[in-house]
TORKOLPA-20656 format. One record per atom (N, C-alpha, C): atom name; residue in three letters; x, y, z. Coordinates in steps of 0.001 Angstrom, whole numbers. Each point is the difference from the previous one (the first is absolute). Layout:
BEGIN
+------+------+---------+---------+---------+
: paba : lopa :    east :   north :      up :
+------+------+---------+---------+---------+
:   CA :  ALA :       X :       Y :       Z :
...
+------+------+---------+---------+---------+
END
This chain:
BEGIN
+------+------+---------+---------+---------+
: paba : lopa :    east :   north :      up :
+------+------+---------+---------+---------+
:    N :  UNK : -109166 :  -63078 :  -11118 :
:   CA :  UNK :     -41 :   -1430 :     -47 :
:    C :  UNK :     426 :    -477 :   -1379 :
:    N :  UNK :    1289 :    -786 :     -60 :
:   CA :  UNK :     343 :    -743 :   -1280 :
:    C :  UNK :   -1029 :   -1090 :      65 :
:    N :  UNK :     938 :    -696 :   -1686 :
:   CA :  UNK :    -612 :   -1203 :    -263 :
:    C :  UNK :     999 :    -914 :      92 :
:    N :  UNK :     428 :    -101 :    1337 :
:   CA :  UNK :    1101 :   -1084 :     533 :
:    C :  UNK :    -473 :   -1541 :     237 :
:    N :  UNK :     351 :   -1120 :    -785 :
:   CA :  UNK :      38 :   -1516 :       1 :
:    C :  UNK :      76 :    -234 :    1143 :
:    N :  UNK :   -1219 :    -708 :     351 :
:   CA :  UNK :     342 :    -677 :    1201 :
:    C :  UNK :    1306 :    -982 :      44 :
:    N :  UNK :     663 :     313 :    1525 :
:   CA :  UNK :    1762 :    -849 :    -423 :
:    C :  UNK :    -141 :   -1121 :    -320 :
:    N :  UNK :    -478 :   -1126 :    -282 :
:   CA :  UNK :     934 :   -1188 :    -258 :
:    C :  UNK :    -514 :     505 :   -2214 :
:    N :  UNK :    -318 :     526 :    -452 :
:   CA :  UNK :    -117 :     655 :   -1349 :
:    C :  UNK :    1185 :     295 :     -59 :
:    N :  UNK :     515 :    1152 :     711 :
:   CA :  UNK :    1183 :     941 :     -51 :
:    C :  UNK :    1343 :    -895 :      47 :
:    N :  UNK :    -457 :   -1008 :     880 :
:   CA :  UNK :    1237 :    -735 :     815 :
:    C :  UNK :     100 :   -1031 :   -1480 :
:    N :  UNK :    -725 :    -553 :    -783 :
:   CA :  UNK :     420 :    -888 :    -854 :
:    C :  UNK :     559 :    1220 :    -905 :
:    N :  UNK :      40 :    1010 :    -530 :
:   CA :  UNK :     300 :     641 :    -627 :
:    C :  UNK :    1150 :     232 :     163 :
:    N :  UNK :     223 :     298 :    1300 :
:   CA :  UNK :    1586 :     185 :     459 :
:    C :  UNK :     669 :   -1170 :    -204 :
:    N :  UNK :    -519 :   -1049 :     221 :
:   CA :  UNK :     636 :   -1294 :      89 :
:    C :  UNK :     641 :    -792 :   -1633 :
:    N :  UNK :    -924 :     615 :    -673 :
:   CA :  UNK :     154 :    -352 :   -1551 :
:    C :  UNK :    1061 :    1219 :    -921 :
:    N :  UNK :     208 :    1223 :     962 :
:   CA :  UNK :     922 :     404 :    -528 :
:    C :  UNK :    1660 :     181 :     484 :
:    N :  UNK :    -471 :    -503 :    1298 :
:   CA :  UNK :    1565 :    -744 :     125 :
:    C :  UNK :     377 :   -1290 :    -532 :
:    N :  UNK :   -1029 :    -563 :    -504 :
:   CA :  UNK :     130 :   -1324 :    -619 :
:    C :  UNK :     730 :     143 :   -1306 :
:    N :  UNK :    -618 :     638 :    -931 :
:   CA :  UNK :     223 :     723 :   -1207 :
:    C :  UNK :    1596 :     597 :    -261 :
:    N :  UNK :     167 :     909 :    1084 :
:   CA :  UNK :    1222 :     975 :     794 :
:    C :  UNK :    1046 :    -766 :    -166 :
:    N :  UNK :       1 :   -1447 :     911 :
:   CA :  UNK :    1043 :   -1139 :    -103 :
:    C :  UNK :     296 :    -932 :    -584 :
:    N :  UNK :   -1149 :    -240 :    -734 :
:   CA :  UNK :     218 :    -888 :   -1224 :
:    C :  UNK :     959 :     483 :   -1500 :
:    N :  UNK :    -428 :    1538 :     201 :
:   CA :  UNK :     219 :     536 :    -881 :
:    C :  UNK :    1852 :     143 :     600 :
:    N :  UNK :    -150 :     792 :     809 :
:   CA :  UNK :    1835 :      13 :     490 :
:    C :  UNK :     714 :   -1398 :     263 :
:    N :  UNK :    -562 :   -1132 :    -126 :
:   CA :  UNK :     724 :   -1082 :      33 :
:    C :  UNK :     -75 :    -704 :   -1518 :
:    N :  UNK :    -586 :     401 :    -935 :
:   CA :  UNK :     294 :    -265 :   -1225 :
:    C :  UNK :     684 :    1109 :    -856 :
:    N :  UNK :     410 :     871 :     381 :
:   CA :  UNK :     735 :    1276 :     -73 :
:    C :  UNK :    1616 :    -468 :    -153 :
:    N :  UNK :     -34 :    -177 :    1304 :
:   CA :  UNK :     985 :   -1011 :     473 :
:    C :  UNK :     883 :    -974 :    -286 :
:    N :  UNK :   -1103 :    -625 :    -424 :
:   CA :  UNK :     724 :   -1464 :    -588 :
:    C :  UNK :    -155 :     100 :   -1191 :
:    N :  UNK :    -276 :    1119 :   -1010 :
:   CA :  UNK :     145 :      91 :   -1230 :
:    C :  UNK :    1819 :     761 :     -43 :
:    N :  UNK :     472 :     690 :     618 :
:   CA :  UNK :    1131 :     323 :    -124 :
:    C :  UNK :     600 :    -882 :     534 :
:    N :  UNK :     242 :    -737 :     752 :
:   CA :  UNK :     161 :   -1273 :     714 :
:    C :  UNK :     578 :    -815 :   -1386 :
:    N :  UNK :   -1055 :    -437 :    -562 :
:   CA :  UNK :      53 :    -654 :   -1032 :
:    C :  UNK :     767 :     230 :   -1256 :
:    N :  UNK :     122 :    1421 :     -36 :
:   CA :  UNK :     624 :     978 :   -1239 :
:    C :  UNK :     962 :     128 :    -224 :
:    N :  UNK :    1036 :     -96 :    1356 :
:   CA :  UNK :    1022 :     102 :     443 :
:    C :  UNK :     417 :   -1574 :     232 :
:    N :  UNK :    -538 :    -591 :     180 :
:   CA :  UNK :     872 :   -1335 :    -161 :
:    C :  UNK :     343 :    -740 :   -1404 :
:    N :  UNK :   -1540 :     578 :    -922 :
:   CA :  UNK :     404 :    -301 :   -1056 :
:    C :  UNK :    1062 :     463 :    -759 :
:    N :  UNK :     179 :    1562 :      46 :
:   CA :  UNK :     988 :     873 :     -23 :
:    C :  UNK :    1473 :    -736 :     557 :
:    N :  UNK :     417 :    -510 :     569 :
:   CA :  UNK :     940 :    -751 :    1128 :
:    C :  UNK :     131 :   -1526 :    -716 :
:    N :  UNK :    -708 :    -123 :    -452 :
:   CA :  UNK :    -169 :   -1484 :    -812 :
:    C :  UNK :     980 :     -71 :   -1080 :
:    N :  UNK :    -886 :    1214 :   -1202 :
:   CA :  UNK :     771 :     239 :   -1178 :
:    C :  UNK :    1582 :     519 :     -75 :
:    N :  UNK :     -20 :     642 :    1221 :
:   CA :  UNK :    1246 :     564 :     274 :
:    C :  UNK :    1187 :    -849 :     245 :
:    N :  UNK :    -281 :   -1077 :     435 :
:   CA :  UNK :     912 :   -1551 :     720 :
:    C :  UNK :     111 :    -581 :   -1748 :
:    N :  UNK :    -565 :      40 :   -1014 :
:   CA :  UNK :     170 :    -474 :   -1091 :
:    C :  UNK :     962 :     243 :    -997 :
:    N :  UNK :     623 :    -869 :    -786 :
:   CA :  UNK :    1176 :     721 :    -609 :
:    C :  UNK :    -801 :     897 :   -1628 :
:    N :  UNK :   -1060 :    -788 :    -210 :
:   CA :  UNK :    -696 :     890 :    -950 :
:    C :  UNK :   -1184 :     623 :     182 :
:    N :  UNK :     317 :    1418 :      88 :
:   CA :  UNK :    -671 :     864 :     580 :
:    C :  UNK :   -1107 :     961 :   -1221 :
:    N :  UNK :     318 :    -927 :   -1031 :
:   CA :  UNK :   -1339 :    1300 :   -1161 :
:    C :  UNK :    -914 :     293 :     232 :
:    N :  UNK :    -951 :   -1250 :     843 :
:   CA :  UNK :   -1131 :      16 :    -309 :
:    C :  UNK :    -400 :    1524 :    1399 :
:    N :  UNK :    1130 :    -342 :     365 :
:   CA :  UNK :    -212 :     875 :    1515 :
:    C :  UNK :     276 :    1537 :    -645 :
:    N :  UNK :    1082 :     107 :   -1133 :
:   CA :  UNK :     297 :    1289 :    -342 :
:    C :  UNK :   -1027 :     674 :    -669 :
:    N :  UNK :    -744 :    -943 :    -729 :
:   CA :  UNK :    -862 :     554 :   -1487 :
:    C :  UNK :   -1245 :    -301 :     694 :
:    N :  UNK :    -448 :    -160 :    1053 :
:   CA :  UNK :   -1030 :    -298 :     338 :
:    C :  UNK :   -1052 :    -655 :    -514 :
:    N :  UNK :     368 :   -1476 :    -917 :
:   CA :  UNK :    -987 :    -681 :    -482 :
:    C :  UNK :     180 :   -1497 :     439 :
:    N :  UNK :   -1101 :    -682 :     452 :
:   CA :  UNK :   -1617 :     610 :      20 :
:    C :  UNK :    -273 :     882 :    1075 :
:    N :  UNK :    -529 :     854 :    -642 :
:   CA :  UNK :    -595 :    1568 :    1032 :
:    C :  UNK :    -722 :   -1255 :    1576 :
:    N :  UNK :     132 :     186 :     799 :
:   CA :  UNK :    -600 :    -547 :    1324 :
:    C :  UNK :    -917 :    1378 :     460 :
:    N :  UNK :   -1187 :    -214 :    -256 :
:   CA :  UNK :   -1033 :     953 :     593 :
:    C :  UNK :     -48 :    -433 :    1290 :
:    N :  UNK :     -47 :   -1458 :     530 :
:   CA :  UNK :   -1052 :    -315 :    1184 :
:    C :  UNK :     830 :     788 :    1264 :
:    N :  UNK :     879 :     616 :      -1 :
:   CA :  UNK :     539 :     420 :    1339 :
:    C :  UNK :    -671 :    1527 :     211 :
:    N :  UNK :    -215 :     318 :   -1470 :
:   CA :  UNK :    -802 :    1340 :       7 :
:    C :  UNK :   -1323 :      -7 :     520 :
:    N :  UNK :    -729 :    -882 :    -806 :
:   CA :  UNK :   -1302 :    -283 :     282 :
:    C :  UNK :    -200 :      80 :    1459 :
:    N :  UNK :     851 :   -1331 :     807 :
:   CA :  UNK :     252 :     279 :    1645 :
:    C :  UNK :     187 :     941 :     751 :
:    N :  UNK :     722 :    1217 :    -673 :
:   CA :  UNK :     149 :    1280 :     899 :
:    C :  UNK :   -1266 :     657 :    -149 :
:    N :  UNK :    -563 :     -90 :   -1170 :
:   CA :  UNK :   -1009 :     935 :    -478 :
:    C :  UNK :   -1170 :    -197 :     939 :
:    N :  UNK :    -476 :   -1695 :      95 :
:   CA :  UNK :    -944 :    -642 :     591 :
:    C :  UNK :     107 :     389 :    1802 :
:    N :  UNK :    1358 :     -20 :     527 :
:   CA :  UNK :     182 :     372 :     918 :
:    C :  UNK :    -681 :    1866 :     318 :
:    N :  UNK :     959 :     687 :    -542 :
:   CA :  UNK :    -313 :    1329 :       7 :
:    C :  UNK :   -1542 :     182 :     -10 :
:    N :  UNK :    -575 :    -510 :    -739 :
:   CA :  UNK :   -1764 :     172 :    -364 :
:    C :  UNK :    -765 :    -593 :    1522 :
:    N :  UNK :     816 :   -1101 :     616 :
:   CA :  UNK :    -684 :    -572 :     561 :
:    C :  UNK :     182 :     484 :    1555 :
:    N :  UNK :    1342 :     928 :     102 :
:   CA :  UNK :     -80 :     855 :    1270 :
:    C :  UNK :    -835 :    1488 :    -398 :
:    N :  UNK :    -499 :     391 :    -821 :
:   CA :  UNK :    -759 :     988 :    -672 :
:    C :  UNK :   -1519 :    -361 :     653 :
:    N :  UNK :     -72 :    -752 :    -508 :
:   CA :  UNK :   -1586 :    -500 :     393 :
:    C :  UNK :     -79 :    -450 :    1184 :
:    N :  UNK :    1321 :    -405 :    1374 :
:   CA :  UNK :     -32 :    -304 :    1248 :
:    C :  UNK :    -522 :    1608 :     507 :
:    N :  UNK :    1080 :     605 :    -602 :
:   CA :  UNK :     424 :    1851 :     998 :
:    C :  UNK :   -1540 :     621 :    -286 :
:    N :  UNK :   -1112 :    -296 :   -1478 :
:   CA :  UNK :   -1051 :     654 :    -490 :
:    C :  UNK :   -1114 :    -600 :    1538 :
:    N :  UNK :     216 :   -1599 :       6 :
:   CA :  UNK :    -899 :    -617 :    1262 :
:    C :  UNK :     -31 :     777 :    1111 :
:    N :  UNK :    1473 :    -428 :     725 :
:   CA :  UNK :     182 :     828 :     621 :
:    C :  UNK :    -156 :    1387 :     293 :
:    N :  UNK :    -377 :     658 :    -982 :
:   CA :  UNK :     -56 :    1680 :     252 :
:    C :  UNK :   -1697 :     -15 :     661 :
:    N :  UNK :    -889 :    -849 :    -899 :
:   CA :  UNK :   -1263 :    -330 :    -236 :
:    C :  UNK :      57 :    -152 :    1552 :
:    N :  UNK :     264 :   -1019 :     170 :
:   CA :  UNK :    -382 :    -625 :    1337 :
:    C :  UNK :     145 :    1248 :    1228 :
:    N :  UNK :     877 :     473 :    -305 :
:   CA :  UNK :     349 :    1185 :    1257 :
:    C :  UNK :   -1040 :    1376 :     -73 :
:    N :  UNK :       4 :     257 :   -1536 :
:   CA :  UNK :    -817 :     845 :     206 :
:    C :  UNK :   -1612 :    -181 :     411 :
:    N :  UNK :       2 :   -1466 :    -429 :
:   CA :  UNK :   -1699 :    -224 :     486 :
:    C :  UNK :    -253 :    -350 :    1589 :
:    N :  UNK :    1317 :    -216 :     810 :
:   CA :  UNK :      85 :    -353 :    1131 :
:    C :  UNK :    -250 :    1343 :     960 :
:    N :  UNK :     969 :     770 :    -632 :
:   CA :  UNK :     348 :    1427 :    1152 :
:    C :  UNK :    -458 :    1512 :   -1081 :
:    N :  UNK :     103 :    -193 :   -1278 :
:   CA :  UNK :    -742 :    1215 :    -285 :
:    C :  UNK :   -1497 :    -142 :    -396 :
:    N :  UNK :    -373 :   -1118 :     -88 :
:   CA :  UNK :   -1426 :     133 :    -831 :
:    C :  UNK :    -807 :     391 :    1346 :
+------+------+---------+---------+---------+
END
């Protein structure tokens, strides 16, 4: 006999890490989305330095992938949780 969550426990668990899962892959997303247009922007310009020398450094598209990546991390960690407390505990 495990120590299996009664389901609707398990079931929000599951539910919060597909939440997590897609939030995270849709800001994933639209951070390259975004990266690439800016990229596409500078490129249409006839002066292109700031694009060559890379100043000002633009973190926030990083930050966005990063935030993304972390945030399907902690969906897939729910998710594992949830399954194993469902069918192995």
């Amino acid at each position: 006999m495990g120590v299996g969550l009664p389901y609707p426990d398990s079931f929000v668990l599951l539910i919060m890490g597909i939440i997590f899962a897609a939030v995270g892959g849709g800001v994933l997303g639209w951070s390259r989305w975004a990266e690439g247009r800016y990229s596409d922007t500078l490129m249409e310009r006839t002066d292109v330095r700031e694009f060559l020398e890379s100043t000002p450094e633009r973190s926030g598209y990083g930050a966005l992938r990063t935030g993304g990546l972390i945030s399907i991390v902690v969906g897939a960690v729910l998710l594992g949780i949830a399954i194993f407390l469902r069918f192995g505990g």
